[in-house]
GUSESE-431811 format. One record per residue (C-alpha): z, x, y; residue in one letter. Coordinates in steps of 0.1 Angstrom, whole numbers, plus 2048, in hexadecimal, padded with zeros to 3 digits. Layout:
[lumkol [Z; X; Y]; A]
...
***
This chain:
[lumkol [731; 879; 7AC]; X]
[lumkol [744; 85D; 795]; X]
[lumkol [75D; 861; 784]; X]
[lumkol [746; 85F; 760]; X]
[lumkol [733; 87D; 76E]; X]
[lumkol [750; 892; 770]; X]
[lumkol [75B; 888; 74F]; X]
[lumkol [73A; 891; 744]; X]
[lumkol [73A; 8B2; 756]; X]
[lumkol [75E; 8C0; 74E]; X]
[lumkol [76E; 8A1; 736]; X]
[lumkol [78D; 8BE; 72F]; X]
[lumkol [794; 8BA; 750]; X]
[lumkol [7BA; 8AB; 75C]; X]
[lumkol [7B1; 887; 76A]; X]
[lumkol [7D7; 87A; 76F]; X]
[lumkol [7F7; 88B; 769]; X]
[lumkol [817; 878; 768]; X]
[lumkol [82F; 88A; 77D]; X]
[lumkol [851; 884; 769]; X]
[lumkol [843; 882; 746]; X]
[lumkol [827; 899; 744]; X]
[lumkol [810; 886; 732]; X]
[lumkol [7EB; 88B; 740]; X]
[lumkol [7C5; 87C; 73C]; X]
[lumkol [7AA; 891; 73B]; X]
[lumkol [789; 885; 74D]; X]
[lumkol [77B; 880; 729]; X]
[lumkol [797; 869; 71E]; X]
[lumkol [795; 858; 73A]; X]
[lumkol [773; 852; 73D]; X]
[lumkol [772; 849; 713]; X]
[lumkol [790; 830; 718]; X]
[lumkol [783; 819; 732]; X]
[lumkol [763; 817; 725]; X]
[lumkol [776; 807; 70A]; X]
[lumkol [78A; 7EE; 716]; X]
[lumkol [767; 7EB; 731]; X]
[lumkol [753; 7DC; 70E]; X]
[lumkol [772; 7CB; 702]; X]
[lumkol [778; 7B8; 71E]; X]
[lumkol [750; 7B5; 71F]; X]
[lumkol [750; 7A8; 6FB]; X]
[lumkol [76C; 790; 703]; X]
[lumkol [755; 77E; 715]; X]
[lumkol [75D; 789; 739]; X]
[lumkol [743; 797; 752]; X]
[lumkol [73C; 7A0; 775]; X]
[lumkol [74F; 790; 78E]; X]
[lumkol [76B; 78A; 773]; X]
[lumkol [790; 794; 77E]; X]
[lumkol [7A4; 7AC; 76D]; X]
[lumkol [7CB; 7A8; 773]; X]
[lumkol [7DF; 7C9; 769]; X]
[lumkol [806; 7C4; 76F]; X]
[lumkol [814; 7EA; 765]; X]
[lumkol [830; 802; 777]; X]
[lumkol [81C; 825; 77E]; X]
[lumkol [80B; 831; 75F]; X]
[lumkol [7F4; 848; 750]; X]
[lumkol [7E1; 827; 745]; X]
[lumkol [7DC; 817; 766]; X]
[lumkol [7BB; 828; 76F]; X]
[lumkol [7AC; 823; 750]; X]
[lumkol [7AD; 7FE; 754]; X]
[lumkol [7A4; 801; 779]; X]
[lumkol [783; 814; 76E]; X]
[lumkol [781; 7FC; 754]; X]
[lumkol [77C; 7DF; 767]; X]
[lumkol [767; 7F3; 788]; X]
[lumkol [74E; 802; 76E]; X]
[lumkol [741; 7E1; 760]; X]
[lumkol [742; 7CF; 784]; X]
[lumkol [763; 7BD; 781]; X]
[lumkol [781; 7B6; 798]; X]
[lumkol [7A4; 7CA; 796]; X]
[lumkol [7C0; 7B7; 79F]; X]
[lumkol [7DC; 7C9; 7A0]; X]
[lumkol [7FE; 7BC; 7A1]; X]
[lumkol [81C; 7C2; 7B0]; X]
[lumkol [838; 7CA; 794]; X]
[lumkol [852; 7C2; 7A5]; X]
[lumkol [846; 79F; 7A2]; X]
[lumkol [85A; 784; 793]; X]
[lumkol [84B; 772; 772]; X]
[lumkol [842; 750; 786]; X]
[lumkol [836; 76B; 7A5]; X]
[lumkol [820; 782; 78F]; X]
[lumkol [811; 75D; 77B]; X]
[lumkol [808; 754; 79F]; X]
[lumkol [7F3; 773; 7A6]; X]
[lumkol [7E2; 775; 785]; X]
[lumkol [7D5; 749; 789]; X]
[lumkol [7D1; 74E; 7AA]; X]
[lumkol [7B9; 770; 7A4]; X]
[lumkol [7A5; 759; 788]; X]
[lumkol [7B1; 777; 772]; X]
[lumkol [7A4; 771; 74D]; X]
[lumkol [7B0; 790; 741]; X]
[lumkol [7D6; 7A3; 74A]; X]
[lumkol [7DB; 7C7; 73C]; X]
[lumkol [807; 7C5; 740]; X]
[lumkol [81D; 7E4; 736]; X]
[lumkol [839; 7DD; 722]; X]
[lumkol [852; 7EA; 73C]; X]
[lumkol [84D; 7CA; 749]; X]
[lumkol [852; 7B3; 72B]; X]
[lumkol [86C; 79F; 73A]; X]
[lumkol [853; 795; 754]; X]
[lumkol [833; 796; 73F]; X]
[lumkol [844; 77F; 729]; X]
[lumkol [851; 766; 741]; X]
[lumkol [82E; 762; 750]; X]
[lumkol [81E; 75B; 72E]; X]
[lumkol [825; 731; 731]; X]
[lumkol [80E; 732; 752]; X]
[lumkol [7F2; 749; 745]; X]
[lumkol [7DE; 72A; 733]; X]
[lumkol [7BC; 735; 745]; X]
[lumkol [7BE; 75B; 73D]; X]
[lumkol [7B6; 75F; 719]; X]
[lumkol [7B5; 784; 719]; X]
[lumkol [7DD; 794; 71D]; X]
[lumkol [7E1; 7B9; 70E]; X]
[lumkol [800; 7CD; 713]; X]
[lumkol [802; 7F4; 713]; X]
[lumkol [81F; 808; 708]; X]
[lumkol [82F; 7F3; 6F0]; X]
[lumkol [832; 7CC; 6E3]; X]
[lumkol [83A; 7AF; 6FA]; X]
[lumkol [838; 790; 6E4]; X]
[lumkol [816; 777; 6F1]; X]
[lumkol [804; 796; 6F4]; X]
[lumkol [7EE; 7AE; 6E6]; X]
[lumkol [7F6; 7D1; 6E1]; X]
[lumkol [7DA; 7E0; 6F8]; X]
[lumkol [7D6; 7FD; 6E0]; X]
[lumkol [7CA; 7EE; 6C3]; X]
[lumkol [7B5; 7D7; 6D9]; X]
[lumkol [79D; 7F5; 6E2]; X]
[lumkol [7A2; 80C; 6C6]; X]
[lumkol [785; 803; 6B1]; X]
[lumkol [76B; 800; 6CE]; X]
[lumkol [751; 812; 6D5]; X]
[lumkol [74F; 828; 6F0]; X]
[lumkol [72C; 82C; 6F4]; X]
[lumkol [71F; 828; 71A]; X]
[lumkol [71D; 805; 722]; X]
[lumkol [6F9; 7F6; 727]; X]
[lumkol [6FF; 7EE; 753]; X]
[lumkol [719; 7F7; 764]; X]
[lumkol [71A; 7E8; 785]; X]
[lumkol [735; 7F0; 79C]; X]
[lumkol [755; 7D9; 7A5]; X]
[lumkol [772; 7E1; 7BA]; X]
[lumkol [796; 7D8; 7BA]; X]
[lumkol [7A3; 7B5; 7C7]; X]
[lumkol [7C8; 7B9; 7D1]; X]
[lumkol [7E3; 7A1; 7E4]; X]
[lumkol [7F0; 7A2; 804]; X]
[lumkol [815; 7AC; 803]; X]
[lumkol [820; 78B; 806]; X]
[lumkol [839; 79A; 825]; X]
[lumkol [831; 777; 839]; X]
[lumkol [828; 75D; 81C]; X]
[lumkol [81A; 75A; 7F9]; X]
[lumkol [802; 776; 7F5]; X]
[lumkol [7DB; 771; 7F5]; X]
[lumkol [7C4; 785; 7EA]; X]
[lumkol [7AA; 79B; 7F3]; X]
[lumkol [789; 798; 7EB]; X]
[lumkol [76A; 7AD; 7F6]; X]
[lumkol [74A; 7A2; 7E9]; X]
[lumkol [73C; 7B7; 7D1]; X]
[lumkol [721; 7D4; 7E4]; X]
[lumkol [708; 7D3; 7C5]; X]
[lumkol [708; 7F5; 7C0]; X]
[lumkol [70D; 807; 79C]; X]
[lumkol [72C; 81B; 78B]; X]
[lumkol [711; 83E; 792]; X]
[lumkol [711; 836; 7B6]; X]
[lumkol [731; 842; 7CC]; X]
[lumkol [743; 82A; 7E0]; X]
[lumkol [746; 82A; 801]; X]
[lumkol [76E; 82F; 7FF]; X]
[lumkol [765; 84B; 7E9]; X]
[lumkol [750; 85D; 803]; X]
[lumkol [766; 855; 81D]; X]
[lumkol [786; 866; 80B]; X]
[lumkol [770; 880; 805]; X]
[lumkol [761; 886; 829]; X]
[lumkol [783; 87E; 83B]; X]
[lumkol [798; 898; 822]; X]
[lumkol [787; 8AA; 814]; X]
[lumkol [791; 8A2; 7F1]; X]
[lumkol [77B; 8AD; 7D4]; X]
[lumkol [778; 8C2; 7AF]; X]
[lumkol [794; 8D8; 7BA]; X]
[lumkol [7AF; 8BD; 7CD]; X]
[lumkol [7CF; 8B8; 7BD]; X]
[lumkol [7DC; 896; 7C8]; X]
[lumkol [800; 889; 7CC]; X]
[lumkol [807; 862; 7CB]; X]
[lumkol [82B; 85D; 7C8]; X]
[lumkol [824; 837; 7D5]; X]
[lumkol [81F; 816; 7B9]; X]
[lumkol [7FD; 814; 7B1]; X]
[lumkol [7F8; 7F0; 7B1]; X]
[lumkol [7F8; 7F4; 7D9]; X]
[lumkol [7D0; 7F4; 7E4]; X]
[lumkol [7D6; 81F; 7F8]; X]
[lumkol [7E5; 829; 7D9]; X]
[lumkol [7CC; 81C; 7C1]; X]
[lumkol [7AE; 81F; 7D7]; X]
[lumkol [7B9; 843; 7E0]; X]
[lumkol [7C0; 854; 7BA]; X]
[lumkol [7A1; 841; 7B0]; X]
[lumkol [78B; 851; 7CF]; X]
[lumkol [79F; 86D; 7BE]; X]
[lumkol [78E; 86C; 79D]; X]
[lumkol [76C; 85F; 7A9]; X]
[lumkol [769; 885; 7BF]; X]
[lumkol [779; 897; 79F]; X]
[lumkol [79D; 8A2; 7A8]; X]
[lumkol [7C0; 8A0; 796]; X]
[lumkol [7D8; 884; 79D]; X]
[lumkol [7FB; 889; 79A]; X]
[lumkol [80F; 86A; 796]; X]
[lumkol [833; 864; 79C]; X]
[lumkol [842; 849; 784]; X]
[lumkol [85B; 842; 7A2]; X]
[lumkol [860; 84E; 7C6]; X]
[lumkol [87F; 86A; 7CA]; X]
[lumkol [87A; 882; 7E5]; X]
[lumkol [886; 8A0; 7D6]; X]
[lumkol [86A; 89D; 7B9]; X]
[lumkol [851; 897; 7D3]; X]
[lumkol [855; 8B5; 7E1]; X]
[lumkol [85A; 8CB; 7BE]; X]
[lumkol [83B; 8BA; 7B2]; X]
[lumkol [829; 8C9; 7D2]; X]
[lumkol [837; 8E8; 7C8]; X]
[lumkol [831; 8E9; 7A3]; X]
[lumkol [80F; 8D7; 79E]; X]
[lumkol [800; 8EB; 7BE]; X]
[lumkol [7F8; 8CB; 7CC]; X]
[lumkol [7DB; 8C9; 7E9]; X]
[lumkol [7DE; 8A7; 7F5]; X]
[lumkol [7F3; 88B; 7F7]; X]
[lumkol [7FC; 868; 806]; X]
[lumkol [81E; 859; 814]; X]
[lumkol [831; 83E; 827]; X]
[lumkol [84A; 841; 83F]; X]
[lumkol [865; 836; 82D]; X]
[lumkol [85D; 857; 818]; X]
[lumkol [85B; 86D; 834]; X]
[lumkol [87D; 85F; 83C]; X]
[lumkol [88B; 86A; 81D]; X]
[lumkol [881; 88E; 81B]; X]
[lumkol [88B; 896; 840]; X]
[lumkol [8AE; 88A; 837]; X]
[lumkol [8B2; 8A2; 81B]; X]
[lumkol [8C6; 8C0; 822]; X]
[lumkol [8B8; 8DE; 826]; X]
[lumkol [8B9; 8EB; 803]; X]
[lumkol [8A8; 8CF; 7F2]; X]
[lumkol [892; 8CA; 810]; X]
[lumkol [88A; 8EB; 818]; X]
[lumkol [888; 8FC; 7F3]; X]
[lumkol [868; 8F8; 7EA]; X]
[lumkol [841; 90A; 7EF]; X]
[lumkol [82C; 8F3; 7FE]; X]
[lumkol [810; 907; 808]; X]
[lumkol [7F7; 8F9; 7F3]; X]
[lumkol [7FB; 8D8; 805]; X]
[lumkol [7DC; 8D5; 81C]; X]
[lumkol [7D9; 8AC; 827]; X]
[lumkol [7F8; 895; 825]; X]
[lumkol [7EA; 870; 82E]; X]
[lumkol [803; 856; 838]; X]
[lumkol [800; 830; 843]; X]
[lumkol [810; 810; 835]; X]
[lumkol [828; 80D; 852]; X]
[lumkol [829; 81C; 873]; X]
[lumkol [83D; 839; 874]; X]
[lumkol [855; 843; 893]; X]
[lumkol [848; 85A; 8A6]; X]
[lumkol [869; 874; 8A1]; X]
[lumkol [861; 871; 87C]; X]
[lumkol [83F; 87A; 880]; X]
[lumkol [849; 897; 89E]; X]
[lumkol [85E; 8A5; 87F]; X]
[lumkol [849; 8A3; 860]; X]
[lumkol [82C; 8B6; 877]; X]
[lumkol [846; 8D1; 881]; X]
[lumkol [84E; 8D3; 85B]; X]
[lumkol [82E; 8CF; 845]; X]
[lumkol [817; 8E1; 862]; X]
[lumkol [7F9; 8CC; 870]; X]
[lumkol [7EB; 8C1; 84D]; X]
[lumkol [7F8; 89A; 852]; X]
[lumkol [7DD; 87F; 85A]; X]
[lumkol [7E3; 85C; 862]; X]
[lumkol [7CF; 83D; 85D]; X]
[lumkol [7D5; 81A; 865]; X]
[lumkol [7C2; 7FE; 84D]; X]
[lumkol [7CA; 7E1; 834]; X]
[lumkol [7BD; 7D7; 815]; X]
[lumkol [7A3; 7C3; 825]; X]
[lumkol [793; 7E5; 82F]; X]
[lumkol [783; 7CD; 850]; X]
[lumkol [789; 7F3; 862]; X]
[lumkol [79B; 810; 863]; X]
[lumkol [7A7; 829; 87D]; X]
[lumkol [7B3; 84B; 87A]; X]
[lumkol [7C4; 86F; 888]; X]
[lumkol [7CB; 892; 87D]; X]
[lumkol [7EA; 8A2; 888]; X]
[lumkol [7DC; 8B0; 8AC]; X]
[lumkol [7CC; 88D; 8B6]; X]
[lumkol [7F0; 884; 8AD]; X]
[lumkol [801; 897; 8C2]; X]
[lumkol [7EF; 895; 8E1]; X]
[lumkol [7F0; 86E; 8DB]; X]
[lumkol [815; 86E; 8CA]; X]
[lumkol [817; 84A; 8BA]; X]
[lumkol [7F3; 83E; 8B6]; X]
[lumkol [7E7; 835; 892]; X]
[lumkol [7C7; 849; 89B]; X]
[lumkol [7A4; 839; 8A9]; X]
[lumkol [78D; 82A; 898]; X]
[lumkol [778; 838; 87E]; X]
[lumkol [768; 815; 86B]; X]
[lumkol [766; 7F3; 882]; X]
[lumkol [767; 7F2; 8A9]; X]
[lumkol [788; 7E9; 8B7]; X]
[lumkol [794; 7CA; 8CE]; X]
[lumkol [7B6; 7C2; 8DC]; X]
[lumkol [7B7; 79A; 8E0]; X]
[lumkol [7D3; 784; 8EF]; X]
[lumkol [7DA; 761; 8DE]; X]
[lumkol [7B9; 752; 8E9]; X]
[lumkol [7A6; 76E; 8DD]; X]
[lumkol [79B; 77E; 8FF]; X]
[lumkol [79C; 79F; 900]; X]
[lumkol [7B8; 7B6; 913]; X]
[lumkol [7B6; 7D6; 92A]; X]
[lumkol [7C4; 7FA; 919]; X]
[lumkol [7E5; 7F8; 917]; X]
[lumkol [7F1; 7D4; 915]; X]
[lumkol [7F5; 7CB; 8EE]; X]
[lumkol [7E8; 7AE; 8DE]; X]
[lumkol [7E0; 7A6; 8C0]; X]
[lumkol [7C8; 7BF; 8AC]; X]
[lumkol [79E; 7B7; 89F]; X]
[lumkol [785; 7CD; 890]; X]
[lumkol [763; 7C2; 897]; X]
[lumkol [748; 7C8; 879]; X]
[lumkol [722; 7C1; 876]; X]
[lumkol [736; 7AD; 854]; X]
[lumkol [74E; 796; 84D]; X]
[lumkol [75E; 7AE; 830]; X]
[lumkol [774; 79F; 81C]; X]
[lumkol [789; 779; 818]; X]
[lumkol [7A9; 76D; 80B]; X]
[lumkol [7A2; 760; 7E9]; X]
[lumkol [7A6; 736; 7EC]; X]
[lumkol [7B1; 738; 80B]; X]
[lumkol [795; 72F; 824]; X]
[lumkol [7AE; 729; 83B]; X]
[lumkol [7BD; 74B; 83E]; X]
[lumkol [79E; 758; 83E]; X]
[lumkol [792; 746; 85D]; X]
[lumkol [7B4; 74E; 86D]; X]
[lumkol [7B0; 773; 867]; X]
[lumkol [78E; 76F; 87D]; X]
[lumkol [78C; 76F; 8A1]; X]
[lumkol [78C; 74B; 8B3]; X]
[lumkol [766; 74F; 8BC]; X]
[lumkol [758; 76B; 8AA]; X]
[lumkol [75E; 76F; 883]; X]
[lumkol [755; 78F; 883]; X]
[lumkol [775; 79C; 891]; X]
[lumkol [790; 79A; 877]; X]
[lumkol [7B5; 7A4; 87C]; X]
[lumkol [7D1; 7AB; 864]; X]
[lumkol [7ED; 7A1; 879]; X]
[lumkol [7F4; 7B9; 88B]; X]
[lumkol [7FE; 7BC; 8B0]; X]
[lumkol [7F5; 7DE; 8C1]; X]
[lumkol [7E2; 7F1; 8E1]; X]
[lumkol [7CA; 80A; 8EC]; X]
[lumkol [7CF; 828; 904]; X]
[lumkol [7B2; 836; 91D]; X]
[lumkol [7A4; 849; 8FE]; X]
[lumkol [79E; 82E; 8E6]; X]
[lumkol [7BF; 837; 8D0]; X]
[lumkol [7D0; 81B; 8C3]; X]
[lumkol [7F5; 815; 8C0]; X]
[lumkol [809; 7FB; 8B0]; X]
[lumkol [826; 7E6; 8B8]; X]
[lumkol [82D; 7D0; 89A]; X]
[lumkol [823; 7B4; 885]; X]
[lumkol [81B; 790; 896]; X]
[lumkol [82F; 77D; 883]; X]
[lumkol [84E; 79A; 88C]; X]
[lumkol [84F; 798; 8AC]; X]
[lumkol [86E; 78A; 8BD]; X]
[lumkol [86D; 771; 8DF]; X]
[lumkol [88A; 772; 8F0]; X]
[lumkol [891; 765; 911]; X]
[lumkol [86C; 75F; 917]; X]
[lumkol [869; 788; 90C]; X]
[lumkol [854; 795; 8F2]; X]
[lumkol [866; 7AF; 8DC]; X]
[lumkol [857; 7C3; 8C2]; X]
[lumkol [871; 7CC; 8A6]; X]
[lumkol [85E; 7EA; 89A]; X]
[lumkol [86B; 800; 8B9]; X]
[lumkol [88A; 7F6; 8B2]; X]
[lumkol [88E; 7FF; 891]; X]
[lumkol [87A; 824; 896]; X]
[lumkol [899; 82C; 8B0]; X]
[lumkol [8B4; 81D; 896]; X]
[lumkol [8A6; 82B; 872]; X]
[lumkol [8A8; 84E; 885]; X]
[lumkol [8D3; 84F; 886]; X]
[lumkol [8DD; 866; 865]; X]
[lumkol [8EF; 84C; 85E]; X]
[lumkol [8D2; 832; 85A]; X]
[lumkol [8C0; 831; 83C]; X]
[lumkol [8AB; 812; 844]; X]
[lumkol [8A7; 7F8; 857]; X]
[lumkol [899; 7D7; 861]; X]
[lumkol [898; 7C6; 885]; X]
[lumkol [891; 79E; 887]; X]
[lumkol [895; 781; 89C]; X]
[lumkol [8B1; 76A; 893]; X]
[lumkol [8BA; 746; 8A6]; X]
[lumkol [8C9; 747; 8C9]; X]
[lumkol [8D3; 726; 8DB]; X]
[lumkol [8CD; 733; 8FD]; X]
[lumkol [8AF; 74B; 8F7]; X]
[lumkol [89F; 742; 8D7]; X]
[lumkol [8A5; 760; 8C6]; X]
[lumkol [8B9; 780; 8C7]; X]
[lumkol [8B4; 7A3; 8BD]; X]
[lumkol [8C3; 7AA; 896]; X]
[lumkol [8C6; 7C4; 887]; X]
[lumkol [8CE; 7CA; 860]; X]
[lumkol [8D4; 7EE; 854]; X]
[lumkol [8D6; 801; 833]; X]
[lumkol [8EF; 81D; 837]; X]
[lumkol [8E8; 83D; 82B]; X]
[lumkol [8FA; 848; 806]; X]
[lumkol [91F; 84F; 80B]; X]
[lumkol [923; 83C; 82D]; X]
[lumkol [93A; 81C; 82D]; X]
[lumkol [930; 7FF; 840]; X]
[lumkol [94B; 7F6; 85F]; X]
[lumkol [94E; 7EF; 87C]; X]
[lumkol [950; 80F; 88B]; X]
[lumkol [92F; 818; 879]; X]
[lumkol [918; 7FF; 889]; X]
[lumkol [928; 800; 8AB]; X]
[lumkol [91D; 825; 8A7]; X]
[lumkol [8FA; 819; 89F]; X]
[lumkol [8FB; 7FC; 8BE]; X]
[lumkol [906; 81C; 8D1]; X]
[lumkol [8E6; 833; 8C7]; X]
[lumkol [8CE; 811; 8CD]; X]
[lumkol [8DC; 80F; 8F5]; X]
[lumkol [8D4; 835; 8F4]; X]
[lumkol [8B4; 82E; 8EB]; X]
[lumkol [8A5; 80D; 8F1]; X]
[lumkol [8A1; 7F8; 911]; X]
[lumkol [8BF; 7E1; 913]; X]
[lumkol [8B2; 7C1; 907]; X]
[lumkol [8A0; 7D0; 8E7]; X]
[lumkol [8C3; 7DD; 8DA]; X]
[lumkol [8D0; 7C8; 8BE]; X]
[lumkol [8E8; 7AE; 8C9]; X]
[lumkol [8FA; 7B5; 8A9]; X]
[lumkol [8F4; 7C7; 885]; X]
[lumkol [8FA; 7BF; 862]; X]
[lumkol [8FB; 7D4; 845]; X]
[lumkol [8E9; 7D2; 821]; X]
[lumkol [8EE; 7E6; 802]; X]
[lumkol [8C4; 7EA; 801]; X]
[lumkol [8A9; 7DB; 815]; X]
[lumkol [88D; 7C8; 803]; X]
[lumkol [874; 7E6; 806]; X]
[lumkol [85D; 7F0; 7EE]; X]
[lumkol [850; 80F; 7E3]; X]
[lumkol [833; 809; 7F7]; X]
[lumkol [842; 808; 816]; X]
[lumkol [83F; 7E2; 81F]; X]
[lumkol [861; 7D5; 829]; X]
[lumkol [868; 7AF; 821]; X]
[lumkol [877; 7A7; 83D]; X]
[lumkol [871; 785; 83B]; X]
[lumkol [889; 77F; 81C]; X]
[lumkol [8A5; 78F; 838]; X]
[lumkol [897; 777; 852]; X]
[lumkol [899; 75A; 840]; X]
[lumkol [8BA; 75C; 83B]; X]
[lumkol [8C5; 75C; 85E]; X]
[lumkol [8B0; 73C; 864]; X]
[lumkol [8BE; 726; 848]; X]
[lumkol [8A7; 730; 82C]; X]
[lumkol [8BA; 73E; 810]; X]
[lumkol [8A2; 73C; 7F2]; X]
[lumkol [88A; 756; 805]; X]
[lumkol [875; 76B; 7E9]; X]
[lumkol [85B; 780; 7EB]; X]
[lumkol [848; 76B; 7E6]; X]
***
C-alpha cells in the first residue's frame, strides 16, 4: 500500500519523529505537504523526468520533498551536506536539477553555490532565510492540496561517494509504474523484514545516503514510524531503542564500533527487547565486531551487500552468518560472477573482482558513458560491478576483500587493506583507522597505516609501537604496517564511507586532495 493510502486510512498516524527535538509528521501532513510542493513544482513548469536537488541536514522536511518529487514521476537527488559550495553546485548541474529545496542550516553553503545555479530556476529554502532564495514555506502555503490529476512514479537519483574521483550519478530509468503501485524496494523491505503498520524504525545514519533514504521511505510506503536521529551518538541510539520501542533498524560498522566500546553502564543500561531486525552494510564489518554485536543484540542482525546502482544484492540472517562467519550473505537479486582482469571467470575461493549478471542493464552514471561501460563486464554488458574485489565459498556465500582501487601491490603481492584494518580498529585503543599503499623505491608500495586514537589517549611512540605489536599478533608478516601515523579524525562520514583517498593523496604528492 503507498504511502497516500495510509494517509488516507489512518492520516493521525506518526509518519517521522525527530529523535532529539520531538517534532513529528503525521501521515496526513505528510501526504498534504508534498502534494503541495508536487503541484508547485508541477506549476513551475517542471514535469516527469525533471530533477529535484534537496541539500538539507536530517529533518522532519526531507520526506516530504522526497514524496514530492516520486509522486509526480520526478528524480530525487539528494546531496551530500557535507559538501563544499563549489562541490554541492557540481552535483546540482551535473543532476540537470531545475529545482533545489536547501535548509538554512546550510546557508553558508546554499549561498556560496548560488553564482553557479544559472540553469536551476527554482531554489527554496526551509527553516529560515538564506539570501537568493525563497523561503519554501510561503512557496507552498497557498496551494492546493487536492490529488494531483497523474501521478506516475519516479525514484531517487543519488551520487556515488566520490571515495575514488568526482562523484557520478545514478540513474535508473524510470519503471512506468504509478505512485498507487508499490515498488519493488518496497516489497522487498517488506518481504526480507518484515516491516509493516506496526514497525517502528531507527535511522540514526544522513539521509541523503541512497539505504537511508530508500529504507525510511520503504518505511512509510508499508505504513510504519521512522525515528530519525538529527546526528549519530551511540548512547542516544540505544535510549531511542529503548524509549520509542523501536522494532527495526539499520547501521554501519563504524556504529557498531562505537556502542561495543562503551562501558558497561552506558552500553548495557538500556531495554532493548523490542528490537527485532537490526540491518547493517555500507562497509564490511570485522568479523569480531560482528561475533560481538550477535552475542549482544541476539540473532536479530541481517546483513546485505548492494550499491546505489541496486545491479544486485546479497544477503544473511545471523545463523547463515555464523556458520559462514565473514560472508556478506548470497545472493538474493542478480547471479553472481568472480572475474580476473580479463573478465574470465575464477574457481571458489580465489577473489577477483565482483559482477552481478541481470536479464537488464539497470542503471548508468549520469554523463558519463565512459563509467558506465567500465562498470560492465569486457564482453557481456550485462554484468556490472561496483568495484569491488571479493570471493565465493563451496555454498555460494560471498566474501569481500576490499575496494579495487585499495588494494596495495607490494613486491609483486596483492594486499587487501581491509583485513588489515579489521585486526587494527579492534585494539581499545583504536578508534579508527585507515590502511593504504604509500610509495616504496624497492617494492612499489608499503603497508601504511593511519590511526585515530580513542578519547583520552595521547599519540607517542610508545602507543603505536603497541599497535605494530597487536598487527604482528595478528596479521601475516608482510600485511603489518611498515609504520603508523596518527590523525586527530579520519575523513569518515556518517554513512560509513571512509575517504581514504584525501589520506592517500597526501603520501603520493597530492596535497590539494578533497572529496571531491
Amino acid at each position: 500500500m503507498p504511502m497516500a493510502a495510509h494517509a488516507a486510512a489512518h492520516p493521525d498516524k506518526i509518519a517521522t519523529t525527530m529523535l532529539r527535538s520531538g517534532e513529528q509528521l503525521t501521515y496526513g501532513e505528510l501526504n498534504e505537504r508534498s502534494i503541495k510542493l508536487a503541484r508547485f513544482l508541477l506549476d513551475a513548469g517542471l514535469q516527469a523526468g525533471d530533477v529535484v536537488a534537496l541539500f538539507m541536514d536530517n529533518d522532519i522536511r526531507y520526506h516530504e520533498v522526497y514524496w514530492a518529487a516520486v509522486r509526480s514521476g520526478m528524480y530525487l537527488c539528494a546531496v551530500n551536506k557535507y559538501l563544499t559550495a563549489e562541490e554541492a553546485a557540481y552535483i546540482v548541474n551535473d543532476s540537470g536539477a531545475k529545482a533545489v529545496v536547501v535548509g538554512a542550516s546550510l546557508a553558508e553553503a546554499a549561498t556560496g553555490m548560488l553564482p553557479d545555479l544559472d540553469d536551476c530556476p527554482i531554489r527554496l529554502t526551509v527553516g529560515g532565510d538564506v539570501a537568493g532564495y525563497e523561503r519554501y514555506e510561503s512557496a507552498v502555503a497557498d496551494v492546493s492540496a487536492d490529488p494531483l490529476d497523474a501521478e506516475p512514479l519516479g525514484d531517487f537519483m543519488n551520487y556515488s561517494s566520490g571515495t575514488t574521483g568526482r562523484p557520478k550519478g545514478i540513474k535508473r530509468p524510470l519503471s512506468g509504474a504509478t505512485f498507487s503501485e508499490p515498488s519493488n524496494l518496497d516489497n522487498l523491505v517488506g518481504t526480507l523484514y518484515g516491516i509493516g503498520p506496526d514497525s517502528v524504525y531507527l535511522s540514526p545514519a544522513p539521509l541523503y545516503h541512497s539505504a537511508p533514504l530508500a529504507f525510511t521511505a520503504a518505511v512509510h510506503s508499508l505504513g510504519g514510524t521512522v525515528i530519525i536521529m538529527e546526528k549519530f551518538d551511540p548512547v542516544e541510539a540505544l535510549q531511542a531503542i529503548e524509549t520509542h520501542r523501536v522494532t527495526h533498524s539499520q547501521w554501519v560498522p563504524t556504529m557498531f564500533i562505537r556502542m561495543l566500546k562503551l562501558d558497561d553502564a552506558d552500553r548495557l543500561g538500556h531495554d532493548l527487547s523490542s528490537h527485532q531486525v537490526a540491518v547493517h552494510a555500507a562497509a564490511p564489518c570485522p568479523v569480531d565486531v560482528k561475533h560481538q554485536m550477535i552475542d549482544w543484540w541476539g540473532p536479530i542482525i541481517f546483513e546485505y551487500y548492494a550499491g546505489t546502482e541496486l545491479n544486485g544484492m546479497t544477503m544473511c540472517n545471523s545463523e547463515q552468518w555464523l556458520a559462514h562467519p565473514g560472508t556478506v550473505g548470497a545472493p538474493i537479486l542478480g547471479t553472481l560472477h568472480i572475474c580476473d582482469e580479463a573478465g574470465a571467470e575464477l574457481p571458489v575461493g580465489e577473489a577477483g573482482t565482483i559482477y552481478f549478471e541481470r536479464d537488464i542493464v539497470p542503471f548508468q552514471y549520469h554523463n558519463d558513458e565512459d563509467k558506465t561501460k567500465s562498470s560492465q563486464h569486457p564482453t557481456n554488458p550485462m554484468w556490472t560491478k561496483l568495484g569491488d574485489v571479493g570471493y565465493l565459498d563451496d555454498d555460494g556465500f560471498l566474501y569481500l576483500t576490499d575496494r579495487e582501487s585499495f588494494m596495495i601491490i607490494s613486491g609483486g603481492v596483492n594486499i587487501y587493506p581491509q583485513e588489515i584494518e579489521d585486526a587494527i580498529v579492534m585494539h581499545p585503543k583504536v578508534a579508527d583507522v585507515a590502511v593504504f599503499g604509500v610509495p616504496n623505491p624497492d617494492t612499489g608500495e608499503e603497508v601504511k597505516a593511519v590511526v585515530q586514537l580513542a578519547p583520552g589517549v595521547e599519540a607517542t611512540d610508545a602507543v603505536a609501537g603497541e599497535l605494530m605489536e597487536h598487527a604482528r599478533e595478528n596479521l601475516a608478516r608482510y600485511k603489518v604496517p611498515r609504520s603508523i601515523d596518527f590523525e586527530d579524525e579520519l575523513p569518515r562520514l556518517e554513512t560509513g564511507k571512509l575517504y581514504k583517498r584525501i589520506l592517500k593523496d597526501r603520501y603520493w604528492g597530492n596535497h590539494d586532495s578533497r572529496i571531491v
